[in-house]
N, C-alpha and C positions, 0 to 999 in steps of 0.2 A: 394507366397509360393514356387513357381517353383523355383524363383533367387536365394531362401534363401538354397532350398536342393541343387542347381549346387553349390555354394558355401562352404556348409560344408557337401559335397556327403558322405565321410568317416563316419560322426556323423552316417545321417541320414542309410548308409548303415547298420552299425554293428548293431545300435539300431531298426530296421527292420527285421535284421534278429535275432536278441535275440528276436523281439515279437514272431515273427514265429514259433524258437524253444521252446517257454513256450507257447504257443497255442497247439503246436502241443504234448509237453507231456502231457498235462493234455488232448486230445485227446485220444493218444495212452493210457494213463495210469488210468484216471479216465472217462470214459462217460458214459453220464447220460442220460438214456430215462425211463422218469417218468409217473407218471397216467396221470399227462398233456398229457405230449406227447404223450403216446398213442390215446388219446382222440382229438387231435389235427389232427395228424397222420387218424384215422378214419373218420374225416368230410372231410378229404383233399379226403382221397382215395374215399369217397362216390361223393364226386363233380366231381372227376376228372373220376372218371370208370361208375358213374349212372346219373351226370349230378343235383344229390341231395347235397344242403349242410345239412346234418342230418348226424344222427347217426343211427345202426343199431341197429334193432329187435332183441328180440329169436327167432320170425318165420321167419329170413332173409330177411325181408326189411328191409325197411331205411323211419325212420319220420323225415320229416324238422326241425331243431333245429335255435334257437339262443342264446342257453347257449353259445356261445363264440362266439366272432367279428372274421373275415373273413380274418383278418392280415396273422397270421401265419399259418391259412390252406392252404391261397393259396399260400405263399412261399413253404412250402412241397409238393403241387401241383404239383407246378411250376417243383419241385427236381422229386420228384416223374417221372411225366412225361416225362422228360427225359434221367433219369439215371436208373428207376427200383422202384417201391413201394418198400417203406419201406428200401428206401437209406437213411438211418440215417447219415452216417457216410458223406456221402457225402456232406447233411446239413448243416453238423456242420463243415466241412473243407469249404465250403462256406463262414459260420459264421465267421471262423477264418480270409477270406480276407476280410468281411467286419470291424471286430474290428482291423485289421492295419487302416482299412482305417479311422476309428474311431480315432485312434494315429496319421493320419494327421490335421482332421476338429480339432480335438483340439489344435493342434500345431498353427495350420493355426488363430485361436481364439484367444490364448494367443498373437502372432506375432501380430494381428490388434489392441487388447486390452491393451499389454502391450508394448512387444519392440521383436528383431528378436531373441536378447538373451534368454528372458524369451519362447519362443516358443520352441527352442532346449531344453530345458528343461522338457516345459510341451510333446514334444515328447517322451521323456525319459522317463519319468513318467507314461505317460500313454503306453508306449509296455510295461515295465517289472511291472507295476501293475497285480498281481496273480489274484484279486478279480475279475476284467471285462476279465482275462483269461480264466479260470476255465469255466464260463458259454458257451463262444466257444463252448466247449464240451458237451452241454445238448442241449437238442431238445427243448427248453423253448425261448420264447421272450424275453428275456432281451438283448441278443446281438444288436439284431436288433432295441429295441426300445432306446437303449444309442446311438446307430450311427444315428438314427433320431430325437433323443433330441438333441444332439451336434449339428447336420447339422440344424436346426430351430434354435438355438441360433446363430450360425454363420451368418446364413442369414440375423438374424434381426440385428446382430451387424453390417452388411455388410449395409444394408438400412438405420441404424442410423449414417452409415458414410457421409455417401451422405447428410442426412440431416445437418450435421455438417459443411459440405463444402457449406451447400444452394442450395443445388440440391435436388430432388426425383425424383426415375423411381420405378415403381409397378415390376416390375422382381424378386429384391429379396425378395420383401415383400411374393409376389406368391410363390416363391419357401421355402418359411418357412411357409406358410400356408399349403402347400403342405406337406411340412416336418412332420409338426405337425397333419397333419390328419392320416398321416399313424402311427405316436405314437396312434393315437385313435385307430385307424383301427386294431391296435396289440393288447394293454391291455387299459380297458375304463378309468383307473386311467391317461392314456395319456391328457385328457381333462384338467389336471390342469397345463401343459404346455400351453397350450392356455389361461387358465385364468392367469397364471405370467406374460405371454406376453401382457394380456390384464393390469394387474395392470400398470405392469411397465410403456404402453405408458402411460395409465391413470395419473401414476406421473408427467410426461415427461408433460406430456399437461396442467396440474396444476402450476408448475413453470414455463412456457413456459406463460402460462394467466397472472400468478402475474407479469411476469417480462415484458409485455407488448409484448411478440413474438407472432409472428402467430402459430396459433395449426391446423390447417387444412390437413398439409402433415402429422400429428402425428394419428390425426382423420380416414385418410385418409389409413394408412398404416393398422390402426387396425381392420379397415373395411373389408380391402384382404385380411387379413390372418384368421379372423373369417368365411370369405366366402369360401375361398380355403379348409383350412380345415376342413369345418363342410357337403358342399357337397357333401364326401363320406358315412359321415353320412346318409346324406337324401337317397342317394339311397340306402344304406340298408335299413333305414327305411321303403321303399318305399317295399322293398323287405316286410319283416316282414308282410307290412299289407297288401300286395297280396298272400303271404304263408302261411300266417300264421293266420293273420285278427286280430292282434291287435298291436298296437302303441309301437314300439321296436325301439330307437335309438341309445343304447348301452346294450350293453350283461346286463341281470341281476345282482345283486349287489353280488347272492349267486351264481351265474350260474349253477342255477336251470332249468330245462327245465318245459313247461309251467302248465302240471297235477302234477309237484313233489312236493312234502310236503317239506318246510322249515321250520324246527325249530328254530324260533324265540326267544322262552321263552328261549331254552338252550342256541344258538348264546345270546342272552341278559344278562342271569348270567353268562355267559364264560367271558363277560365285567366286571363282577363288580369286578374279582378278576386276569385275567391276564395279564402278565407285560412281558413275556420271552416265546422267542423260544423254549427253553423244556417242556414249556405247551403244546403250540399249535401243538408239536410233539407229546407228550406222551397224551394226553389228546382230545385239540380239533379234530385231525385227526381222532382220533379213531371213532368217532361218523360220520356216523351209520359205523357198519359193522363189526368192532373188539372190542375185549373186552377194560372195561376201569380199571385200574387199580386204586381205589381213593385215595390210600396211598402215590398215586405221587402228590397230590394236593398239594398248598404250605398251613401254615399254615394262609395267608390272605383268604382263599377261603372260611373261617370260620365266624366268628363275638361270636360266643358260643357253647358250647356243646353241644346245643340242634341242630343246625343248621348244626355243624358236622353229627351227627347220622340221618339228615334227611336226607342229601347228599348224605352220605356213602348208606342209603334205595334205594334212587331214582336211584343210578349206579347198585345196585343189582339186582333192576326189572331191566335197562337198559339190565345189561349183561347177563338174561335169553333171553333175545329175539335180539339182538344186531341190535335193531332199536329205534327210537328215533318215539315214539308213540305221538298222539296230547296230550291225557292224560296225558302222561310223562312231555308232551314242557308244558302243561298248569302248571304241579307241580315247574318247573326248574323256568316259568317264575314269578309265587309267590312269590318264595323265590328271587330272581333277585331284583322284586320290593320293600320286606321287606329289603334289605340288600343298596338298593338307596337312600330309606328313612331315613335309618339312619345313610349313608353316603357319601351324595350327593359332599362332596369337592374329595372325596376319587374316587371317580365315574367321575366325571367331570374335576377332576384337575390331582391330583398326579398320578393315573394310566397311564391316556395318557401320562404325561410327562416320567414315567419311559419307557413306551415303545417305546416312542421316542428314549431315549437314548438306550436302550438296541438294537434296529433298526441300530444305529449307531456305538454301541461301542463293539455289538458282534465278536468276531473272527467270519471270514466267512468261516467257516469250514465245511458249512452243505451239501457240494457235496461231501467232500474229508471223509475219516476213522475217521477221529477223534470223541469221540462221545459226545453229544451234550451237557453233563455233566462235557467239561473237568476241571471246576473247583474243580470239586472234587477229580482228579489226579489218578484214578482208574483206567486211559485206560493206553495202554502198550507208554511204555515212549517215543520211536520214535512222537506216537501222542497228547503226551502233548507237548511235544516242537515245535510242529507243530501247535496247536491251541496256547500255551501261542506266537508262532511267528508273527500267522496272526495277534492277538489280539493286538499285538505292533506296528505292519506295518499298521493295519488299524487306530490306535489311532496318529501314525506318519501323514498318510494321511489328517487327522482331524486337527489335531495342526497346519501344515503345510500350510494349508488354511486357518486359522485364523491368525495365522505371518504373511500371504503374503497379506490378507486384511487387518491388521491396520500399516504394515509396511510403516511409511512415505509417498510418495506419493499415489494419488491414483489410481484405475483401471480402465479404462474408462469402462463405461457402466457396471459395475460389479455386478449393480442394479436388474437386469437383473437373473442373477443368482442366486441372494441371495433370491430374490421372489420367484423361485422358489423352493427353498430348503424350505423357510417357507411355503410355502403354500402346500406343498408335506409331510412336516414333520408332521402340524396341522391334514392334511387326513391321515397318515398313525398311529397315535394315536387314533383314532377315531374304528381300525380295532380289530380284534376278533383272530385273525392272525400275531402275530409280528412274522416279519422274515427278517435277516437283508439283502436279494436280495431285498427289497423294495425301499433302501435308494441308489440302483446304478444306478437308471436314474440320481441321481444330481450329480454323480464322472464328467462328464465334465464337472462341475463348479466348485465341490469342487478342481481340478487338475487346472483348471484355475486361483482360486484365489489363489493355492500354488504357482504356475510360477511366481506370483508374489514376491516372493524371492529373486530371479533373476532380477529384473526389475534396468535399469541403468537410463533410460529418462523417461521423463512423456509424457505420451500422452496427445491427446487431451482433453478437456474437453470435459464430454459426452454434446449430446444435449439435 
């Protein structure tokens, strides 16, 4: 990768520093420190000033928590401790030299995947991509868990070159295990990186059996990086059930702390009728703690009249006491189950598939003004042309990864990526929550298989 920037220094220059300056505005211009971050923020500063990873009391202590994995506390820590608690901005100017470095590993992916051509390209692509910009600027993981999605993908592509020439050394196999333990380590959705990486040799070793090759370096590579990256695992774990005393190897599903009440029955009918981000804004957030408004309900959240008017009851006791009572969850999860039974494809099929797409094909607007309804063209016009803009540039994104995968030749190891986009996309239909920040761990793959556009030679065949 070093030959390729000496040689087109100019490219690599100017497109380096345009990432810089679109980091840096949406710094200066939009930053975001959310209830995450706050919450993030507080376990850092409780480990790093008391030596507790918890959160705080109303009587001023701190109880040991494992509502959230230990990623991103300890990078604010890390900030924390030598710049000033509650160096946000610092953070997130951090953030920003890690997502250039993010527009190298990609570069550097397409270059080994594709050709030196299609790399210059996917560098481009990914500094003035707005979407993995934008987050720079929030005190949230997703920066850092796309620069360790990409650096795990690169690795194993780097390991499966070696195998391709009839060599293997565990180096890079370790530093992608490595890679992917800290995706764990940040958000626990990170785990299904490691399961892609596991399909994928799994493929590898299946055509490799039929076709009469040895599978043993293939065996052998998925071994390292299941161990490298689930060992940080364990010693949390190990933590949890000396702190805590019971059996934690990823943050809980609700990130609930261990006495709080989780409403299931409501989380369960929140499933049977949501499809979009202006729900889980207007609707699911609200629960507990603000009013709900049920007039914002779509009109699928229904089945009959009578199921209306039962709804419309259970948000009215809701919003007398603006908590989500077991009573209440028991009512929500009733009617949850009458509305499965009598629409089990609708529950099981079509819902998750639309919130797939809506994950994907929403404008990612939801850091920036624009407001989360702009298809209804009511916000001030500067911010409809700003969401109908993103909505074009991300569906450009989308298109462009699918041209550059069935375009004529193929991508070496492209396999790889695509596993994980399905096995990422199946999990994120599955949630109570669409929100289209979910679907940017896979932009270094979907940016890899656009570079493919670009591509002049064929590479190798994968192994």
């Amino acid at each position: 990768m070093r030959q390729l920037v000496r040689q087109n220094l100019r490219l690599f220059l100017a497109a380096g520093l345009a990432a810089l300056l679109l980091r840096l505005f949406f710094l200066l211009k939009f930053p975001h420190v959310t209830a995450d971050s706050t919450l993030y923020a507080e376990l850092a500063k409780n480990w790093l000033l008391r030596g507790i990873y918890g959160v705080s009391t109303d009587t001023g202590g701190v109880v040991p928590s494992f509502a959230r994995l230990p990623g991103y506390p300890a990078f604010l820590a890390f900030v924390f401790a030598i710049f000033g608690i509650d160096h946000f901005r610092t953070a997130m100017t951090i953030q920003i030299l890690v997502d250039v470095g993010t527009c190298f590993v990609v570069a550097d992916l397409a270059r080994r995947c594709i050709s030196d051509r299609a790399a210059k390209a996917a560098f481009l692509v990914t500094a003035i991509c707005p979407f993995l910009a934008q987050y720079t600027a929030a005190a949230l993981t997703e920066t850092l868990e796309i620069f360790f999605t990409a650096l795990a993908m690169e690795y194993a592509v780097i390991g499966l070159e070696e195998m391709a020439r009839n060599g293997f050394t565990p180096r890079p196999w370790r530093k992608c295990g490595l890679s992917v333990g800290a995706c764990i380590l940040l958000r626990p959705d990170g785990g299904l990186l490691l399961a892609a990486i596991g399909l994928y040799l799994g493929i590898l070793s299946l055509r490799a059996w039929k076709s009469g090759r040895p599978v043993r370096r293939l065996l052998q590579a998925g071994l390292i990086v299941a161990v490298c990256s689930l060992t940080p695992l364990a010693i949390w774990g190990w933590r949890n059930m000396h702190t805590l005393h019971r059996v934690q190897f990823l943050a809980p599903r609700y990130a609930n702390e261990e006495e709080e009440f989780v409403a299931t029955g409501f989380i369960r009918w929140t499933r049977t009728w949501i499809a979009d981000y202006v729900s889980t804004e207007e609707i699911y957030w609200n629960v507990p703690g603000d009013k709900v408004d049920a007039t914002n309900l779509p009109s699928r959240a229904f089945d009959s009249p009578e199921q209306r008017e039962k709804t419309f009851d259970l948000f009215g006791e809701y919003n007398q006491v603006l908590r989500m009572t077991p009573a209440l969850d028991a009512q929500f999860a009733q009617l949850a189950g009458e509305r499965i039974r009598v629409h089990p494809m609708r529950y099981y099929v079509w819902l998750p598939l639309v919130k797939i797409a809506d994950m994907w094909l929403r404008p990612r607007t939801e850091l920036l003004p624009p407001d989360s309804r702009w298809y209804e063209f009511t916000d001030d016009p500067q911010w409809i042309v700003l969401a109908v803009g993103f909505g074009i540039l991300n569906l450009l994104y989308v298109l462009a990864a699918a041209a550059g995968l069935i375009r004529g030749r193929p991508i070496a190891w492209v396999g790889l990526g695509i596993s994980y986009i399905v096995l990422r996309s199946l999990f994120l239909g599955t949630m109570e929550n669409p929100e289209a920040r979910y679907t940017l761990e896979c932009y270094p793959a979907v940016i890899l298989m656009a570079s493919g556009m670009w591509r002049k030679s064929r590479k190798a065949e994968a192994y």
